[in-house]
C-alpha positions in Angstrom: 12.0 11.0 21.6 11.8 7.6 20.7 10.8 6.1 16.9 10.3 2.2 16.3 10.1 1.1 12.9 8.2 -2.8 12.8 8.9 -4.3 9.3 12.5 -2.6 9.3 13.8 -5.5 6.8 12.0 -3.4 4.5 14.9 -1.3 2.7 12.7 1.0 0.4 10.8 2.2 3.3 12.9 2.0 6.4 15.8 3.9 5.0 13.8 6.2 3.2 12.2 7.7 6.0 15.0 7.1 8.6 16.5 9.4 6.3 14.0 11.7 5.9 13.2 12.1 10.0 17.0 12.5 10.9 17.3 15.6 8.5 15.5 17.6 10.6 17.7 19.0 12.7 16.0 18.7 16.0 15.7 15.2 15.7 19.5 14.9 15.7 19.8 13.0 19.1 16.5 10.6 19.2 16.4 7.2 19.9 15.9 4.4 17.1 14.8 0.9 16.9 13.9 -1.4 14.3 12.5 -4.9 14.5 11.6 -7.6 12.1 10.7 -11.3 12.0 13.7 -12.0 9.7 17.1 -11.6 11.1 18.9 -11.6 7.8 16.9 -8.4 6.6 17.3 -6.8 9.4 20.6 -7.0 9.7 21.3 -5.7 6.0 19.4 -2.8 6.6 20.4 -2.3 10.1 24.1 -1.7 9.0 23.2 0.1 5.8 21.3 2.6 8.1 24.1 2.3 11.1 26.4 3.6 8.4 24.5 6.6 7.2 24.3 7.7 10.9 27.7 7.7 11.2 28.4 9.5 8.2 26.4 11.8 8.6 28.4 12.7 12.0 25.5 12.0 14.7 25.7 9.3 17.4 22.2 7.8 17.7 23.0 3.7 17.7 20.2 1.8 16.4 18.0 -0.5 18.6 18.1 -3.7 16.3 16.1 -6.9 17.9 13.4 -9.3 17.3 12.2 -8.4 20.4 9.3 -6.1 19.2 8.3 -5.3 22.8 11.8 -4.2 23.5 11.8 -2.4 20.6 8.1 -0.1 21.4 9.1 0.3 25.0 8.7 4.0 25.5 8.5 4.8 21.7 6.6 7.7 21.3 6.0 6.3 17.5 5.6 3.2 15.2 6.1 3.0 12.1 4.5 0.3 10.5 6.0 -1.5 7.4 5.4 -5.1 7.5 4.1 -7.3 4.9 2.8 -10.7 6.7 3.6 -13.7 4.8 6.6 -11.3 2.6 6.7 -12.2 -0.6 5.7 -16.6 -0.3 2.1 -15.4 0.9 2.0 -12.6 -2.0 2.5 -14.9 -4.7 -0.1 -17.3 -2.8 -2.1 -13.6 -2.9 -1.8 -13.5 -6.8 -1.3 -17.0 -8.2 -4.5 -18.6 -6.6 -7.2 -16.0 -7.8 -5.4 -16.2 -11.2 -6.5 -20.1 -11.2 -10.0 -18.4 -11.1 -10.0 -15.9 -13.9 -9.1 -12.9 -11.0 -6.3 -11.4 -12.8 -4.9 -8.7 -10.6 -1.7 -6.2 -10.9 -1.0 -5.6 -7.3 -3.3 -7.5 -5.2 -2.6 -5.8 -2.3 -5.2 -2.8 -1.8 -8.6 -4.3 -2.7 -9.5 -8.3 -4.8 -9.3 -11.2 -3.8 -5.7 -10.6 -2.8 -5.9 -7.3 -0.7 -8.8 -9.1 1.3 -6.5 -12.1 2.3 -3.5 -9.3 2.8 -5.7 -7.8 5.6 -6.5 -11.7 7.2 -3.1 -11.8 7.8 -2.4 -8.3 8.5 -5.2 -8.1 11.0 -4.1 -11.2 13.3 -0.6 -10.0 13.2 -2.0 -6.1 13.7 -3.8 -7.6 17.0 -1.0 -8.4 18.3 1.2 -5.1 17.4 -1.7 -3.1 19.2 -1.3 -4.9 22.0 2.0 -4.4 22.7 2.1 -0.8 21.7 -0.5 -0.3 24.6 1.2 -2.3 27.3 4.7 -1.1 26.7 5.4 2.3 24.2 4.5 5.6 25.8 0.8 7.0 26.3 -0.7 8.2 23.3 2.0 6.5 21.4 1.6 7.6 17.2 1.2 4.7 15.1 1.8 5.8 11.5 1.0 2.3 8.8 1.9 2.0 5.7 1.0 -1.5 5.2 -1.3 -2.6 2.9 -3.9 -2.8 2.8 -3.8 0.3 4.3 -7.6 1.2 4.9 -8.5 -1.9 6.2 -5.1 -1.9 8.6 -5.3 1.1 10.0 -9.6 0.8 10.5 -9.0 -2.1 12.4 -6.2 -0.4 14.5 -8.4 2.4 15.2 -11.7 0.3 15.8 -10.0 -2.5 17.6 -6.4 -1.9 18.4 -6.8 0.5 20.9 -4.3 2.9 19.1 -4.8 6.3 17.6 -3.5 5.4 14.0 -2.8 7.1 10.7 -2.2 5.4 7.3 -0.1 6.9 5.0 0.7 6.4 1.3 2.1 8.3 -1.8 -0.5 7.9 -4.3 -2.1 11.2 -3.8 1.7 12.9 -4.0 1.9 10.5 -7.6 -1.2 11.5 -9.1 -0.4 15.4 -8.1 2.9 14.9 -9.9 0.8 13.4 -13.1 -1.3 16.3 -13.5 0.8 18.9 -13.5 3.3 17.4 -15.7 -0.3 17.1 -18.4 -1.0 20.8 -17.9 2.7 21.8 -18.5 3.6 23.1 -14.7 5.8 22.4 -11.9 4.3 20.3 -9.2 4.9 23.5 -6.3 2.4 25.4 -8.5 -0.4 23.4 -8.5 -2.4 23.0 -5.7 -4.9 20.0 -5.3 -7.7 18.6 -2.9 -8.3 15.0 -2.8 -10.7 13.1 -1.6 -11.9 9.4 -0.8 -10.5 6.4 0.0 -6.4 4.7 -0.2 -6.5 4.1 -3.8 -9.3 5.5 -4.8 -8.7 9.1 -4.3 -11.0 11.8 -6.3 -9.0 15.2 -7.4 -12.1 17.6 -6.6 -10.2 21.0 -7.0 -7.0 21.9 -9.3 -5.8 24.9 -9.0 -3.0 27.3 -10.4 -2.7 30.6 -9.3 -6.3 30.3 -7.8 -7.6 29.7 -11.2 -9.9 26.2 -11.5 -8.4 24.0 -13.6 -9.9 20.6 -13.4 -12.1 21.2 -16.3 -9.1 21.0 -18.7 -7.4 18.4 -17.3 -8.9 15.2 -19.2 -8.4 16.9 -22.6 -4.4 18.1 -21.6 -4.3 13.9 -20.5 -5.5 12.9 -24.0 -3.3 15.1 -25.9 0.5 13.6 -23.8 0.7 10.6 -26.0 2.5 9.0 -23.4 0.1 9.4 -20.6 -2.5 8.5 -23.1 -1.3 5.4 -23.8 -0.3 4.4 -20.2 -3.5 5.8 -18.1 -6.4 4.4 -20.5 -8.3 3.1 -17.2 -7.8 6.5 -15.4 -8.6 8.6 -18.6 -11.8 6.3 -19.0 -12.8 7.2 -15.4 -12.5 10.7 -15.8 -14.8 10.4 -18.5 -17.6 8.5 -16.8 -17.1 10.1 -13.4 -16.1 13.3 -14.5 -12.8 13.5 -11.8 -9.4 12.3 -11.8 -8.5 9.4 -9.7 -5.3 9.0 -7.5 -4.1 5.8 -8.1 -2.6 4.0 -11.1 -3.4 2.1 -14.4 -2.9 -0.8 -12.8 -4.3 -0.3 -9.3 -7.4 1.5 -10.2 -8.3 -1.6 -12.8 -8.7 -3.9 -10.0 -10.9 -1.6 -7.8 -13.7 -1.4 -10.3 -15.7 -4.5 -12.8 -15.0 -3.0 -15.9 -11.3 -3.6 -17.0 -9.9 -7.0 -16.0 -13.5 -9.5 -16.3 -12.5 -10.4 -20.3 -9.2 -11.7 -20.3 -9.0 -11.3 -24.0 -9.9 -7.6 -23.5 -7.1 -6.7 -20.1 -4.8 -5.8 -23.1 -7.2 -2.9 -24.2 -6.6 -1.5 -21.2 -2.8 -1.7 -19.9 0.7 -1.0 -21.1 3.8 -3.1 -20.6 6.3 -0.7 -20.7 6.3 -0.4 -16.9 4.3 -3.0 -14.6 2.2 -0.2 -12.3 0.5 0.0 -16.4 -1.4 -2.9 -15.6 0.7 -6.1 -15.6 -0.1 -9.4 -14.2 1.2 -10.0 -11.1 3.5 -6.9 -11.6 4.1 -5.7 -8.4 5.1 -9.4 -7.2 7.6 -9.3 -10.1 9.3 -6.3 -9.0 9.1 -7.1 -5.3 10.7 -10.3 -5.8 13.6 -8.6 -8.5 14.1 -6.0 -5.4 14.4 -8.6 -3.0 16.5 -10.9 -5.0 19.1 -8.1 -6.1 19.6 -6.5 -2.7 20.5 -9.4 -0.9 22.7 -10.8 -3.9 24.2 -7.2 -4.2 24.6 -6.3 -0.5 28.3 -5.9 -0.2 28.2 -3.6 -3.1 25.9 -1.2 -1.2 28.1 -1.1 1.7 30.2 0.3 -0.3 28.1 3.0 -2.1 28.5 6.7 -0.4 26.2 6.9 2.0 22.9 8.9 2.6 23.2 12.4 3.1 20.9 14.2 5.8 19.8 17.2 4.3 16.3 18.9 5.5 15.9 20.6 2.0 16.0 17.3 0.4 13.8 15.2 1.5 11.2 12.6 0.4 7.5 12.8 -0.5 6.2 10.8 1.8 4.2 11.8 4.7 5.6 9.7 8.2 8.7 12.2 8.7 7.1 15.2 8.4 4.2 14.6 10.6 6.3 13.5 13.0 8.4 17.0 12.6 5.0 18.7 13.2 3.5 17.1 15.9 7.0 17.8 17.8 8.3 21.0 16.8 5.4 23.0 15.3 5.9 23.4 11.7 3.1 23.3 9.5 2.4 20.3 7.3 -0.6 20.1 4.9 -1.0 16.5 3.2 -3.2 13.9 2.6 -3.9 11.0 5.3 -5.9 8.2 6.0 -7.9 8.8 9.1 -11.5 7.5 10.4 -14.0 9.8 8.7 -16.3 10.7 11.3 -17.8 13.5 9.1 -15.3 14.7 7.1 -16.6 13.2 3.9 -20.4 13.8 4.5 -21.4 11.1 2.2 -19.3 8.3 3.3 -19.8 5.9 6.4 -18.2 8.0 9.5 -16.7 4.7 10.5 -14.7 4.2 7.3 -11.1 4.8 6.9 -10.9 7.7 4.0 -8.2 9.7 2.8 -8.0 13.6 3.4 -6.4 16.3 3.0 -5.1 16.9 6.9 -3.1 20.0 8.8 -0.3 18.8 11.4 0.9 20.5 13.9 1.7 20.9 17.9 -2.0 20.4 18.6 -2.3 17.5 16.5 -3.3 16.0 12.9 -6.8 18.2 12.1 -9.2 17.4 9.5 -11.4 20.0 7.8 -14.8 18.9 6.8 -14.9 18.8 3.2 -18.7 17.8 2.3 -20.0 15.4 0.0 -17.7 14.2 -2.8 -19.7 14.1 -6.2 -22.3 11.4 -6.3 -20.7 8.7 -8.8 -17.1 9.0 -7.4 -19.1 8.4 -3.8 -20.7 5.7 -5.6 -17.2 4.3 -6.4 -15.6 4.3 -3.1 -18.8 2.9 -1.2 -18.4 -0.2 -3.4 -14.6 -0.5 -2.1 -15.8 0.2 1.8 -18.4 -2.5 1.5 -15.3 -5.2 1.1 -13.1 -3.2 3.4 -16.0 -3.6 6.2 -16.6 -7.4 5.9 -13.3 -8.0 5.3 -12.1 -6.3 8.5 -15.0 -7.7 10.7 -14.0 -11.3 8.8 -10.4 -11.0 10.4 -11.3 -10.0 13.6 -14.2 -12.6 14.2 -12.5 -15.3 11.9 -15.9 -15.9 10.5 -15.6 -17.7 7.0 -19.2 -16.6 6.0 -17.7 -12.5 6.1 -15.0 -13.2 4.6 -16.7 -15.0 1.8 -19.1 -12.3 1.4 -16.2 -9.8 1.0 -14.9 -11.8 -1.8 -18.9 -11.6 -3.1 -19.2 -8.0 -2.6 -15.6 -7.2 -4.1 -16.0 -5.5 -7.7 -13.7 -7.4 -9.8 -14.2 -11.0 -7.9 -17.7 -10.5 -8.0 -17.8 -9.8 -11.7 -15.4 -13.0 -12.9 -16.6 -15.7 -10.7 -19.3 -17.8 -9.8 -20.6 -18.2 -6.0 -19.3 -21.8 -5.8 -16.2 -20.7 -7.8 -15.6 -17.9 -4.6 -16.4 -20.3 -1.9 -13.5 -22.8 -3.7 -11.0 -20.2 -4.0 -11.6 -18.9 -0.1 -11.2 -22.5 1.3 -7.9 -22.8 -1.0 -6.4 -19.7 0.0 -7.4 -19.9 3.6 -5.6 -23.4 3.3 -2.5 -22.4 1.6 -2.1 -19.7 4.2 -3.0 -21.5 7.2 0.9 -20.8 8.6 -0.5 -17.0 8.8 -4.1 -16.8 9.9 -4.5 -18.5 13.3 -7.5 -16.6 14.1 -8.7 -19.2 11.4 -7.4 -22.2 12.7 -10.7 -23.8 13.4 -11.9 -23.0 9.9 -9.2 -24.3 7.8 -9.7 -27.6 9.1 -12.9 -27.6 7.8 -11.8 -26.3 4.6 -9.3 -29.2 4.3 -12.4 -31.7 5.0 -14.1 -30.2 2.2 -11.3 -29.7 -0.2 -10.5 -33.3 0.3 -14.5 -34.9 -0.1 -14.9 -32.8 -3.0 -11.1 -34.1 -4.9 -12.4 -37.5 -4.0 -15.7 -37.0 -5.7 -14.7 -35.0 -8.5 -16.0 -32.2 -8.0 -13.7 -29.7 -7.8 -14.0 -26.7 -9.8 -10.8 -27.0 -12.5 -8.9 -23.9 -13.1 -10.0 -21.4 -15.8 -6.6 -19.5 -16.0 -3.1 -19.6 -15.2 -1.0 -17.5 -16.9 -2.6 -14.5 -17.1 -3.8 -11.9 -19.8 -0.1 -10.0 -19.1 2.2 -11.4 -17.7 6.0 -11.0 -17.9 9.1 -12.6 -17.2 10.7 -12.1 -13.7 14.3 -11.5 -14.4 17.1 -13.7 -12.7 19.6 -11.6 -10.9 22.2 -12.8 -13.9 19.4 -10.4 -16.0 19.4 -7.9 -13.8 23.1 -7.5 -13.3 23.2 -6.6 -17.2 21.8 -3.0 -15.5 23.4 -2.6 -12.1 21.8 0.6 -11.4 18.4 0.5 -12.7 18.6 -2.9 -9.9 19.8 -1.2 -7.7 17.1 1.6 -7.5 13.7 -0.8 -7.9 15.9 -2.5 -4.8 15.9 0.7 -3.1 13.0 2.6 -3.6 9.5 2.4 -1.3 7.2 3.6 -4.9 8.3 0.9 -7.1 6.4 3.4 -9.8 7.7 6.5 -9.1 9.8 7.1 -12.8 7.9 5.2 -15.5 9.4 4.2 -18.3 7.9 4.7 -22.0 4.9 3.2 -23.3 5.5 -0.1 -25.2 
């Protein structure tokens, strides 16, 4: 068996589930490749990785190249972890919305910044699919964690010509949440989930068989800490009556309510870790990660290395799917996988996440019915965006990928239709080095950009700071706390322990 990791420059995630797929003791002897764009990154987390191997007394010798094609021939699975553009075309994500009034957290799922995430995800996608097809084995898995992670793996499905699943660990976060509010351990409480990547309903809680979803907003209220820190979520599971998967900060961009009034984002968020609802937080912590690992390198050469141990292993999904589908096992978690009638009331061509069963016959998904009308309501608004925006990338038609920006609920409810068209023909511009489906398109943007500077006419910024923002730490900063560096550097959920409330 062969597994190929694309994006392997990514530490959190590569080594993470390296680690996670070589603990199982069957998969002892497989063959592993990773490739990336960047040779630096790769090579950092290529020996990191090399060295656990070895440690851990097993022979397998990593596949590094920047050959992708060399490195999917005859995989039986990729793993997807890219970010197109890294961290230059996420601040370009962030910074030019925020000139708009568009004052995002993350940027990456949904907003103005997820939809230009899956431009360049899509053209780059295109050409991943193709070489999967030509050159990894037949019915080769692709497993994507990308972002945005609907709209990538619906376009790999629709388009790529490779069955795909998306995977993500909000579902596994928000499971984690709740049972901490009701006073449990996380094995005891079973859940069902429902939706879309990010926007995930909880539509049964259960302990012991016992219901217990209709106690769940009052035990939120009464932790002072998670009522301080989840006001968005809290204020959703008041209007819609269920819980939502994802985060403060994430779920505030998916919806018109909390981020339109930049004097009232405060209201809303905590500082005291930047999943809350920060400005631009994720880009902070992505760039602090990035900056300390590659400044700190040596040091983690020198660190004891991973230990492969089946029993302790990580939340996420990819390795035990891929345990599964080859040995048998049972796994039950939560996927992102073309609906086709699993979620009665959603389009069957949308990408929704599920609650899925893996095993030697495959990844099966129950039908689960309609999910409640308003949290329905909620997620059709998100599919609308994730639709144009995907059909935008594929057919690099300007109009769709304006009308995304339209349709998109927090875009939609801070700007103006000639403020969107602006801020589409400066992003498309400033990310021309990524998007060459939009080559054609970006010229003309450039004609217009530059008639309406010589006329005056531009639209002038509204806001560039942000309602939230805080300092990005140098690594001089970040040295003062060695270890809590080390571990955003390290970790794929950059949210996963959150500090107290400030």
């Amino acid at each position: 068996m062969k597994i190929a990791f694309i994006g392997a420059g990514s530490i959190g995630f590569t080594r993470g589930l390296l680690t996670d797929i070589l603990s199982v003791p069957e998969f002892r002897g497989i063959e592993v490749a990773f490739t990336d764009i960047n040779e630096h990154n790769l090579s950092m987390v290529t020996q990191l990785c090399q060295r656990d191997i070895e440690a851990n007394g097993l022979s397998i010798q990593i596949q590094a190249t920047l050959d992708r094609r060399e490195a999917f021939r005859d995989a039986d699975y990729v793993i997807c972890c890219v970010r197109i553009g890294m961290l230059e075309a996420f601040t370009l994500d962030v910074e030019i919305p925020l000139k708009y009034g568009v004052d995002q957290c993350v940027g990456d799922t949904l907003c103005a910044g997820g939809i230009m995430y899956a431009q360049r995800d899509i053209a780059a996608m295109a050409d991943f699919c193709k070489d999967i097809r030509e050159v990894a084995k037949p019915g080769c898995l692709l497993l994507n964690y990308s972002n945005p992670n609907a709209m990538v793996t619906w376009f790999c499905n629709k388009y790529g010509g490779v069955p795909t699943v998306g995977l993500c660990h909000g579902v596994q976060g928000g499971h984690e949440l709740i049972a901490k509010a009701l006073g449990y351990e996380t094995k005891d409480i079973d859940i069902i989930c429902a939706g879309i990547n990010h926007m995930t309903w909880y539509t049964s809680i259960k302990h012991n068989g016992v219901e217990l979803k209709d106690k769940l907003l009052a035990a939120l209220e009464a932790d002072p800490e998670i009522a301080k820190t989840e006001k968005v979520r809290i204020d959703m599971m008041k209007r819609f009556g269920y819980f939502s998967t994802e985060s403060n900060g994430h779920l505030s961009e998916y919806v018109p309510w909390y981020r339109k009034r930049t004097g009232e984002i405060r209201k809303w968020i905590d500082l005291g870790v930047w999943i809350n609802g920060e400005t631009g937080g994720y880009l902070r912590v992505c760039k602090e990660g990035r900056n300390w690992f590659e400044t700190d390198f040596p040091n983690w050469m020198k660190e004891p290395p991973k230990v492969y141990d089946y029993n302790k292993r990580s939340r996420e999904h990819g390795g035990y799917i891929i345990e599964s589908l080859e040995t048998g096992r049972l796994y039950r978690g939560h996927f992102n996988v073309v609906n086709n009638g699993c979620i009665a009331n959603l389009p069957d061509d949308a990408v929704v996440e599920v609650p899925g069963y893996v095993d030697t016959h495959g990844i099966n998904i129950p039908r689960l019915g309609d999910l409640p009308l308003g949290c329905a309501a909620c997620c059709l608004s998100n599919i609308t965006v994730q639709r144009l925006a995907v059909e935008a990338a594929v057919h690099a038609d300007i109009n769709l990928l304006r009308q995304a920006m339209m349709m998109d609920p927090l875009v939609g409810a801070v700007c103006s239709t000639d403020e969107i068209w602006q801020m589409v023909d400066e992003m498309l511009i400033a990310q021309e080095q990524w998007l060459p489906q939009y080559k054609e398109e970006i010229q003309r943007a450039k004609a217009r950009w530059a008639k309406a500077e010589q006329e005056g006419t531009l639209i002038p910024p509204i806001i560039t700071e942000g309602a939230a923002r805080l300092h990005e730490k140098t690594v001089e900063e970040m040295a003062r706390d060695k270890a809590a560096a080390r571990k955003n550097a390290g970790e794929a959920d950059k949210a996963q322990e959150r500090p107290a409330a400030k």
